[in-house]
C-alpha positions as CSV (number, residue, x, y, z in Angstrom):
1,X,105.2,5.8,-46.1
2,X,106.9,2.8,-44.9
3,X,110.6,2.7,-43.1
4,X,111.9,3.7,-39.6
5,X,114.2,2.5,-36.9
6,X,116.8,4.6,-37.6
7,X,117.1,8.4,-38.9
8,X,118.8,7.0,-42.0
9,X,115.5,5.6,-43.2
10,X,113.1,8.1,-41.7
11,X,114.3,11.3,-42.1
12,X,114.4,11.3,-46.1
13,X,111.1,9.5,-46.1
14,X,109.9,12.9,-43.7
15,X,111.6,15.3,-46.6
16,X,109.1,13.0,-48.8
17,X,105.8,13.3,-47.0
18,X,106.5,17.2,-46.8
19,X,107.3,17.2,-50.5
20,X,103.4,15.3,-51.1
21,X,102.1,17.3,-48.7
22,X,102.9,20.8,-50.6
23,X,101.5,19.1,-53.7
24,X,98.4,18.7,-51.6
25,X,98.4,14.6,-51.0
26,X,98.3,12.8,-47.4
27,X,100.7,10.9,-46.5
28,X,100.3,8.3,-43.6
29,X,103.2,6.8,-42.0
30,X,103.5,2.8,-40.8
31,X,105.7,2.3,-38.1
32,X,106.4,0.9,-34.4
33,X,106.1,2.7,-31.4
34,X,109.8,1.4,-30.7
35,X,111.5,3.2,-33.2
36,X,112.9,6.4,-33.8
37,X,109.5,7.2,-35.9
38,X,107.9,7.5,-32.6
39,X,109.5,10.4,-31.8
40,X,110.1,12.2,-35.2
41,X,106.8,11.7,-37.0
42,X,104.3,13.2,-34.7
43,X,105.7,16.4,-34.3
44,X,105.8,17.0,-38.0
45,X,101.6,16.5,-37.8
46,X,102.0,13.5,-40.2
47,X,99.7,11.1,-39.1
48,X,101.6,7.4,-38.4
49,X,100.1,4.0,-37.6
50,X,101.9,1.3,-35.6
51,X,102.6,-2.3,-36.1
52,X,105.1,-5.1,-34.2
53,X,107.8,-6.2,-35.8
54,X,111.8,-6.3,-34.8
55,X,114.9,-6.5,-36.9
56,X,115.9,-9.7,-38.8
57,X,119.3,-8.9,-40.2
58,X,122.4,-9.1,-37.9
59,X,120.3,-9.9,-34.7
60,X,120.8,-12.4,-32.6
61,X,118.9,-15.6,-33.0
62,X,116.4,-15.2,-30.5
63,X,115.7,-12.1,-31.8
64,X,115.4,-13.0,-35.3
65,X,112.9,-16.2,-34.0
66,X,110.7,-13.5,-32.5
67,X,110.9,-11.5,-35.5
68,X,109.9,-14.7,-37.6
69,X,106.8,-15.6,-35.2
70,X,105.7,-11.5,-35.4
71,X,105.8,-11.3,-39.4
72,X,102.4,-13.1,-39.6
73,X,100.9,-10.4,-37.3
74,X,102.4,-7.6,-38.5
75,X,102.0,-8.7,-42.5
76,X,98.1,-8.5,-40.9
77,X,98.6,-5.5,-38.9
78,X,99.8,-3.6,-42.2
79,X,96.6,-5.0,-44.4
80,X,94.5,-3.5,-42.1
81,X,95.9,-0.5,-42.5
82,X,96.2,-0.7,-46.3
83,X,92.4,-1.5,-46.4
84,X,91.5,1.7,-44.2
85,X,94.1,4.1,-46.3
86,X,93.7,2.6,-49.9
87,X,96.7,4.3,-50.9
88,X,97.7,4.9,-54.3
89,X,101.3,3.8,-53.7
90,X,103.4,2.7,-50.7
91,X,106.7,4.7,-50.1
92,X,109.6,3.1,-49.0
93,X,113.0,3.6,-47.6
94,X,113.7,0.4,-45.9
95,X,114.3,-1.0,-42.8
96,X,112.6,-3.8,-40.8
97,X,109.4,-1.6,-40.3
98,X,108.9,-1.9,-44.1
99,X,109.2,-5.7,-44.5
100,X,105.9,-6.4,-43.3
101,X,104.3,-3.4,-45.4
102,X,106.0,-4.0,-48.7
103,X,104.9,-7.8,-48.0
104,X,100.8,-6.8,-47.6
105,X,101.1,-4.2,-50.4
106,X,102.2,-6.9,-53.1
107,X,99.7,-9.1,-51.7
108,X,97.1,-6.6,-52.6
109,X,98.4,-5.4,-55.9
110,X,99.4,-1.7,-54.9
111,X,102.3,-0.3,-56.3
112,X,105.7,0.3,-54.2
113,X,108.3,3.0,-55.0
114,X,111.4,2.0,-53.3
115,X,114.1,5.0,-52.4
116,X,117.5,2.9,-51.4
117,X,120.0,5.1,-50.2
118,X,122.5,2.9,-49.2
119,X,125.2,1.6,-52.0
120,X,124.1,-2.5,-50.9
121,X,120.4,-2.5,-50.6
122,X,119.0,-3.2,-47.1
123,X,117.9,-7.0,-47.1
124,X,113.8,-5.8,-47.5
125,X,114.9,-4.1,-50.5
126,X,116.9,-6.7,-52.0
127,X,114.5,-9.8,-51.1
128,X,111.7,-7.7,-53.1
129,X,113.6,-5.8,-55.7
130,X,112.2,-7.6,-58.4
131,X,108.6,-6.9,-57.3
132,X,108.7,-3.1,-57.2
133,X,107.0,-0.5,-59.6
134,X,110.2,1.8,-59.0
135,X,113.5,2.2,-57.3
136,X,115.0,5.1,-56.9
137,X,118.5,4.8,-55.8
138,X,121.3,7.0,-54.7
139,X,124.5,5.6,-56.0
140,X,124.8,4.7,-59.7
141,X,126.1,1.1,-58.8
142,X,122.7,0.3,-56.3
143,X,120.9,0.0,-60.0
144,X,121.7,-2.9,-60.3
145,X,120.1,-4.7,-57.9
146,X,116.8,-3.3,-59.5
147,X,115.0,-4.0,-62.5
148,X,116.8,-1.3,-65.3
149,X,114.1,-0.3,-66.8
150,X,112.2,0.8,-63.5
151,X,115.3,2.4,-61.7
152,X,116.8,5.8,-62.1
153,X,119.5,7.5,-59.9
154,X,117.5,10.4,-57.7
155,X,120.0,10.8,-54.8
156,X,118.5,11.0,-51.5
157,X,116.8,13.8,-49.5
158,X,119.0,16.4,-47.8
159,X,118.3,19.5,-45.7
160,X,118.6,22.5,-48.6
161,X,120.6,24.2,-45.8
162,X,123.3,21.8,-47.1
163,X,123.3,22.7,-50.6
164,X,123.5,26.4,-49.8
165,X,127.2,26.0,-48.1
166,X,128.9,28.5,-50.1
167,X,132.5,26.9,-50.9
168,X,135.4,28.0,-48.3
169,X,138.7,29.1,-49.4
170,X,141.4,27.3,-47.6
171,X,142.9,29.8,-44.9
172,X,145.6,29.7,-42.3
173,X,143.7,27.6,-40.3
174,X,142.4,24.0,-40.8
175,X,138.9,23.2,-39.7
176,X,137.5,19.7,-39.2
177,X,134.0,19.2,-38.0
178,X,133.8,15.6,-35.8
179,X,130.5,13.4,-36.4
180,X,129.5,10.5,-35.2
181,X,125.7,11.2,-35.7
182,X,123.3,12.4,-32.7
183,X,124.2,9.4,-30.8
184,X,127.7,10.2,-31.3
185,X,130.6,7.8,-32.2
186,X,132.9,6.1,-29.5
187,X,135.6,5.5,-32.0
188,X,135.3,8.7,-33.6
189,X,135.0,10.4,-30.1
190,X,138.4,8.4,-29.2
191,X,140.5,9.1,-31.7
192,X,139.5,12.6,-31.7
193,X,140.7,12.5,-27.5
194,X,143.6,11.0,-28.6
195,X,144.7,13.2,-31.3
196,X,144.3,16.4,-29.0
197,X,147.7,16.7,-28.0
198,X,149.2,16.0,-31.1
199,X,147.9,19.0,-32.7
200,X,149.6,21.5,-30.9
201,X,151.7,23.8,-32.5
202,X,149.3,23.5,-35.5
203,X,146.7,25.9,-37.3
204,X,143.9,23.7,-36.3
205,X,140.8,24.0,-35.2
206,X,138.3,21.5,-33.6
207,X,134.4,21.1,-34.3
208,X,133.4,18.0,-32.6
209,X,129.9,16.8,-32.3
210,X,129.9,13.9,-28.7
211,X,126.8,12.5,-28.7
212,X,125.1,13.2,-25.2
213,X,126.5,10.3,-23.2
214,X,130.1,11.3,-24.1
215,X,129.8,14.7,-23.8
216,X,129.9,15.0,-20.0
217,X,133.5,13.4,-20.1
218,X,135.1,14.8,-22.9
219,X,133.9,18.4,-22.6
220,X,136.3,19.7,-19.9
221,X,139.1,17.9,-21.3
222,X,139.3,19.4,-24.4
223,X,138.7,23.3,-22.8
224,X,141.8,22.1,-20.9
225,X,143.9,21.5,-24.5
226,X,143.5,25.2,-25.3
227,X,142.6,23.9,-28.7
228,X,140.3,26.2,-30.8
229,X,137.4,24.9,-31.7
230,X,134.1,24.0,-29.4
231,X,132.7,20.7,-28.5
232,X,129.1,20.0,-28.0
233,X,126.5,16.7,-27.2
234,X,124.4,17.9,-30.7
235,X,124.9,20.4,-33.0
236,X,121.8,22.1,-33.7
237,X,123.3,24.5,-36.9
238,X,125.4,21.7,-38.7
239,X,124.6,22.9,-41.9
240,X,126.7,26.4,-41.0
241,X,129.3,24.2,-39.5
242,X,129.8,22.6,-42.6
243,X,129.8,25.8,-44.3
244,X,132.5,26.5,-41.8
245,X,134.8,23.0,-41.8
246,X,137.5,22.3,-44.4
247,X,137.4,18.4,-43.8
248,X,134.7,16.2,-42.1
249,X,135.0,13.1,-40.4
250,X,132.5,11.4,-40.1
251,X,130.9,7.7,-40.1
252,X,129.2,6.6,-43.7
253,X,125.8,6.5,-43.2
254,X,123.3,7.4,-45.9
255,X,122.2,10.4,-44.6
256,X,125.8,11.6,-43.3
257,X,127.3,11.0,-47.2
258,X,124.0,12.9,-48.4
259,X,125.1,16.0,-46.2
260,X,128.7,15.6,-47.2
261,X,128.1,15.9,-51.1
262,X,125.7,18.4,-50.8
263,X,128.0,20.4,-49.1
264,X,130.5,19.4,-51.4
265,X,133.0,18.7,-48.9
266,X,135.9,16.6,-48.4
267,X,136.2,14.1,-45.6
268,X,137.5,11.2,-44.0
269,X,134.9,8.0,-43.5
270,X,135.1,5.7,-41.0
271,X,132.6,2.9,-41.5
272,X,130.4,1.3,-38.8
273,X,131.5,-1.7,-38.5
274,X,128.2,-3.3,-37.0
275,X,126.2,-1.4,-40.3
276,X,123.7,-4.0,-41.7
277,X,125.0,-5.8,-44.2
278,X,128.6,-3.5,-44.5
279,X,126.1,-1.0,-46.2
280,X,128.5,2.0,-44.4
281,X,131.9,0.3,-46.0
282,X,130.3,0.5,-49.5
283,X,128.6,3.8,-48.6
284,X,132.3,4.8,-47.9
285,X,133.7,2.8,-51.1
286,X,131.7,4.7,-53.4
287,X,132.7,8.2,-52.2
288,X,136.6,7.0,-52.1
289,X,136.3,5.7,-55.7
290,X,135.2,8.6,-56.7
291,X,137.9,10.6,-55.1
292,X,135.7,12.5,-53.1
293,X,136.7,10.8,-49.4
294,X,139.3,8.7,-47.6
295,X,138.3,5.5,-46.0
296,X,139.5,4.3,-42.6
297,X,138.4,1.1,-40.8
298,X,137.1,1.4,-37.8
299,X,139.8,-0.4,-36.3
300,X,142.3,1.7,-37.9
301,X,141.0,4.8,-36.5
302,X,143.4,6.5,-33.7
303,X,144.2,9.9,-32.7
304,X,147.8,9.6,-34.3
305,X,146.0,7.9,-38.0
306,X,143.4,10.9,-37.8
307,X,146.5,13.4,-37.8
308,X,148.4,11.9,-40.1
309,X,145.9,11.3,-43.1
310,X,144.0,15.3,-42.0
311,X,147.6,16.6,-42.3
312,X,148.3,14.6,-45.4
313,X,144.9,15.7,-47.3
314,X,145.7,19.8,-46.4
315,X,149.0,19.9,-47.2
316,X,148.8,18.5,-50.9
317,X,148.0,21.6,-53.0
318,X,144.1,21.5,-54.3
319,X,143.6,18.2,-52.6
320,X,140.7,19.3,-50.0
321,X,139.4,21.5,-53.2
322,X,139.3,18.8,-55.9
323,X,137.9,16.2,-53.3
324,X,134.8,18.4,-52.2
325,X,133.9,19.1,-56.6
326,X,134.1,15.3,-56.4
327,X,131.6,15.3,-53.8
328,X,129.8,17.4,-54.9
329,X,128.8,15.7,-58.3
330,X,127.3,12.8,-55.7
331,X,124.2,15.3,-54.9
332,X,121.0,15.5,-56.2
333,X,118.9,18.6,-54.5
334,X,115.6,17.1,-55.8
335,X,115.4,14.1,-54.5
336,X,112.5,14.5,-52.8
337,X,110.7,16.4,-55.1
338,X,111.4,13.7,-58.2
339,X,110.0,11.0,-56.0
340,X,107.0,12.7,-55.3
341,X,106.5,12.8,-58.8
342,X,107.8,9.9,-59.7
343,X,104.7,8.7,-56.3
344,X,102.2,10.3,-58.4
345,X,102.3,8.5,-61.5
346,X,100.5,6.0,-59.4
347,X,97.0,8.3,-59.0
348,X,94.2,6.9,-60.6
């Protein structure tokens, strides 16, 4: 199982390894002690191996030089490892972390199954695409980046909390849940500051999720609004705040859109700007084309925008309705049980 760094790459993959470990296989993880992997792997009992390597794509340049001079010792670290495993087939779902793996596999003949969630494959996945046994992908337009005849559309892996959101009539009140992701978002948490006092005198209530180093700040300003709602550093029960929220907001990464169209719920997507290779903006693109979201730059984003386009999407009749059925046709609720099979083809 190769892919880390970030949640977005390591938190399917973990849905995965569960998936293969119910079917009684044993997975083994290839990380760096750096990454987020560090910290979610272990406590799941997976085992995980480390190697050094750092990022290549929009780094800096002394970054990317170090990165360059690592890739010979971690393309070796990774062998190693490959001899001692002698998987049947490497797992991947991108990132830097699975450069160096994807490289030593090839070298050795194994097979790799790519999962790309992302709408513009991560530059690993797109420098190798032609060398992989399978890609599964998560929008229809990823395909074809792939060889046809060894890609199908599998979605990614989502919490089946998410899929179990029964759908919410539209009350009195309007509900928005706020996201930037556990780290939280300082755009998202800005405009949502801003856009406080402009909701008064409206049927609104707040769900707004900080990240920790916002949190401190923003919390007793909002209890001083009077606003209805509660705002917290991490929300621990998202999938029954979902349930709960007639609109999300929310940045586009993979794993964010996942939630959204298994929920089937409507929401406003504000890109990351910074996002490797704009993969959040086409994340975004393909839910907006699809009538299923409304996309806002990043620079766009201000308290007064979020009120206007919230207000604009509840007051059209059906609107929030139609645009979560749209999401909704975006999920896949076994994703991780059709690339474990798909994983298995490879068992000699």
């Amino acid at each position: 199982m190769a892919g880390g760094g970030t949640g977005g790459h390591i938190i399917p993959g973990l849905a995965v390894a569960r998936e293969l470990r119910a079917r009684g296989h044993s997975p083994l993880f290839i990380g760096t002690e750096r990454g987020l992997e560090a910290k979610l792997i272990p406590p799941e009992n997976f085992p995980i191996e480390w190697i050094e390597i750092g990022g290549l794509n929009r780094v800096g340049w002394k970054r990317a030089l170090t990165t360059l001079a690592d890739l010979p010792l971690s393309i070796w670290q990774a062998s190693r490892i490959l001899d001692r495993a002698k998987p049947a087939a490497v797992f991947s779902m991108g990132g830097y972390v699975a450069g160096p793996v994807l490289l030593a596999a090839l070298w050795k003949r194994i097979p790799v199954v790519v999962m790309e969630p992302n709408a513009i494959p991560g530059l690993t996945h797109r420098r190798l695409a032609r060398f992989v046994a399978r890609a599964l992908v998560n929008f229809p337009e990823t395909a074809r980046w792939f060889p046809q005849e060894r890609t199908e559309v599998t979605g990614v892996p989502v919490r089946r909390e998410f899929f179990q959101a029964p759908k919410k009539p539209r009350g009195p009140v309007l509900t928005l849940l706020i996201t930037g992701g556990s780290q939280g978002s300082r755009t998202l948490n800005r405009a949502a500051e801003e856009s406080w006092p402009l909701w008064k005198n409206r049927f609104t209530k707040i769900l707004h999720q900080t990240g920790a180093a916002a949190y401190p700040d923003l919390a007793p300003k909002f209890q001083a609004t009077g606003l209805a709602g509660r705002i917290a550093p991490f929300f621990t029960d998202m999938p029954d705040l979902f349930a709960e929220a007639d609109l999300i907001i929310s940045r586009a990464g993979a794993s964010a859109v996942g939630e959204i169209a298994a929920a089937g719920k409507p929401s406003i997507l504000v890109p990351l700007p910074t996002a490797a290779d704009q993969h959040q903006l086409r994340n975004a693109q393909a839910m907006q084309n699809a009538g299923a979201a409304r996309l806002i730059a990043d620079a766009e984003m201000t308290g007064a925008r979020l009120v206007e386009e919230a207000g604009r999407l509840a007051t059209e009749p059906g609107l929030l309705e139609t645009m979560g059925e749209a999401a909704r046709k975006f999920a896949r609720p076994d994703a991780a049980k059709r690339a474990a099979e798909v994983l298995e083809t490879f068992l000699h």
